[in-house]
N, C-alpha and C positions, 0 to 999 in steps of 0.2 A: 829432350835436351834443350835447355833454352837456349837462345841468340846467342848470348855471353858466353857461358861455358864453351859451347859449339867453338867456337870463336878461337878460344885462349885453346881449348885443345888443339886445333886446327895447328894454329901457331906453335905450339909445340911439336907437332908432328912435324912440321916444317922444318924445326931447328934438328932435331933427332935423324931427321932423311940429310939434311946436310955432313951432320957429323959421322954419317955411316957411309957419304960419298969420299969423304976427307980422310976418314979412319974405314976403311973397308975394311980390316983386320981386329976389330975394336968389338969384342965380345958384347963389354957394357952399353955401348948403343944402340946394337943389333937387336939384345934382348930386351932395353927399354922401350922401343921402337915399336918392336912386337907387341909388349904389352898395353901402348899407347892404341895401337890399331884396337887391339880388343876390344878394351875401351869404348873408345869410339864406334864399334859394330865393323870394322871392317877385319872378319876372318880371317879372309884369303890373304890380305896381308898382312896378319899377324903372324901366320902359321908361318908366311914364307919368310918373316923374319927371323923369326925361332928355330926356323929350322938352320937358318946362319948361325945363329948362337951355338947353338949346339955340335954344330960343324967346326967351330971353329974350337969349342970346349967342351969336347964329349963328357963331360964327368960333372958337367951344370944339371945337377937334381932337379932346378926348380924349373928351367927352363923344360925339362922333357915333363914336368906334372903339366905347366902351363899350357904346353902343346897338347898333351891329353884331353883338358878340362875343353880347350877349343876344338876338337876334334870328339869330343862327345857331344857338347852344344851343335853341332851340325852334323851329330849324326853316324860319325863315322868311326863305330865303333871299333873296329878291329885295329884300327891306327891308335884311339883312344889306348887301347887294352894296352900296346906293344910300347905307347911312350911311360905309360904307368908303370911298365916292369921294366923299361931301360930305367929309370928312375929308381929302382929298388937293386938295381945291380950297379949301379950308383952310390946310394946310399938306401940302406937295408932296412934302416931304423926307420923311412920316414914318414909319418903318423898322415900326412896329405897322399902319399900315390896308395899307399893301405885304403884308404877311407875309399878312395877314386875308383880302384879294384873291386872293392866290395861293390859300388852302384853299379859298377860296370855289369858285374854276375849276378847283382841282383835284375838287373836288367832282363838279362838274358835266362831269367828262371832257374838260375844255378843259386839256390837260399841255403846252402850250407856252406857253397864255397864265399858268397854274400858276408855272412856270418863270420870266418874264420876270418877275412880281410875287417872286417870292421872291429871285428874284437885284436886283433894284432893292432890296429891305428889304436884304438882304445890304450892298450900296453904302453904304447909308445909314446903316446902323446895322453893324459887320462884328462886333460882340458879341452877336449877338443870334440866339442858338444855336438856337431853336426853329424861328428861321427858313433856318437851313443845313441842323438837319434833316430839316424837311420840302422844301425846296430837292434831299437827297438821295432823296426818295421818289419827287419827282417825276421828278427825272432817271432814275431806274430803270426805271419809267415808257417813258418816252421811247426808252428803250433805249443812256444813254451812261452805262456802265458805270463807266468811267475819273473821270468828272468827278463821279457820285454818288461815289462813293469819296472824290474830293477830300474833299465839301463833310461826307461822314460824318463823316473825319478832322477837321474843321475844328467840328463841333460838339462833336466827343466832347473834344477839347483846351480849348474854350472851357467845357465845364460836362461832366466827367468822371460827375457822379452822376444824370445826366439819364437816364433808362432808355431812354424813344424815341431815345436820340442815340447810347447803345450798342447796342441791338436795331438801330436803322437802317446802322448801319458792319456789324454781323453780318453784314447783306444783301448789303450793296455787298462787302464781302470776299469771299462766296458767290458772288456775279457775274463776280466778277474769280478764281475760282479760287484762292483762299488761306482754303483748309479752315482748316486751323488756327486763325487767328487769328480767323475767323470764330466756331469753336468759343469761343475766349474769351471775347469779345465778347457772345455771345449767355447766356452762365454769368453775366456781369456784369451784362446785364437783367436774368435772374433774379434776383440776388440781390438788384438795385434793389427789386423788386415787379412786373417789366413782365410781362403775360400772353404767352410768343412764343407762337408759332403753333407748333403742334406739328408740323407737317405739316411746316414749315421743318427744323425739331429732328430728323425724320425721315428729311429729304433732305439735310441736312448731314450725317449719321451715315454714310450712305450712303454719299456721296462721299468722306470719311474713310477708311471703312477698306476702299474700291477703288484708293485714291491712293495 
């Protein structure tokens, strides 16, 4: 974070801690505040501002995914899990704590219930590309070769410069036997910034030039 930014966010958080000393009842600052912290890397008090927000407006969806997404980022899954499904008892529809649910159990080696959360976000939201990617990782997973591909295809056409969305079509290509375009695919990560896995890069090479 360079000098400037640091700076100007600084100074925002500044003004948001004010107006939450002023308005301590004031939902809207509570939970900008919180996600200003984020922001800027300070967790612990992002969470604890979120979790004002949501105290003060139990039925704020976004505020309990937000606390989830911070609460996975460090780690602490089981908090994660419980803000994700206050958020879906919430709001039922919503295509972000689906998506969040699914990493969550993919996480935790649950690849079917992984699956079922990422294909519900998918329903809900079908633009919502991070969620068809990770939708293809798990199916890989899983061992359905055919449908990761679908869902590769379906990210990499909704957000083409998304690197995990090209890296993950590389894979499903690989699975299904189309070296080639796998090799493309996996060139176009790279040149996004995605780290692939050399070992992939290795055994795609391989199968190339036996094929």
């Amino acid at each position: 974070m360079s000098g400037t930014v640091k700076e100007d966010i600084n100074e925002v958080i500044k003004e948001l801690e004010q107006t939450c000393v002023e308005n301590p009842g004031s939902f809207t600052a509570h939970h900008q505040l919180g996600m200003v912290y984020h922001k800027a890397g300070r967790l612990d008090d992002a969470i604890r501002e979120l979790l004002k927000a949501v105290e003060i407006d139990p039925l704020a969806a976004d505020s309990h995914i937000n606390l989830g997404a911070i609460y996975f980022d460090k780690g602490e899954i089981d908090k994660a899990l419980a803000a994700n499904e206050r958020a879906l008892e919430v709001v039922p529809q919503s295509a972000r704590a689906h998506a969040n649910l699914g990493l969550i159990w993919q996480q935790r080696g649950e690849v079917k219930k992984a699956i079922q959360y990422y294909t519900d976000a998918t329903r809900h939201d079908p633009g919502l590309a991070t969620a068809w990617a990770n939708l293809t990782t798990a199916l890989i997973m899983d061992g359905n070769d055919e449908e990761a591909l679908a869902a590769a295809r379906k990210s990499v056409d909704l957000d083409p410069d998304f690197p995990i969305a090209q890296n993950n079509l590389a894979v499903a290509l690989y699975y299904n036997k189309d070296y080639k375009n796998a090799k493309i695919h996996a060139d176009n990560a790279l040149k996004l910034g995605y780290s692939v896995d050399p070992r992939f890069l290795e055994a795609l090479d391989k199968e190339r030039a036996s094929s």
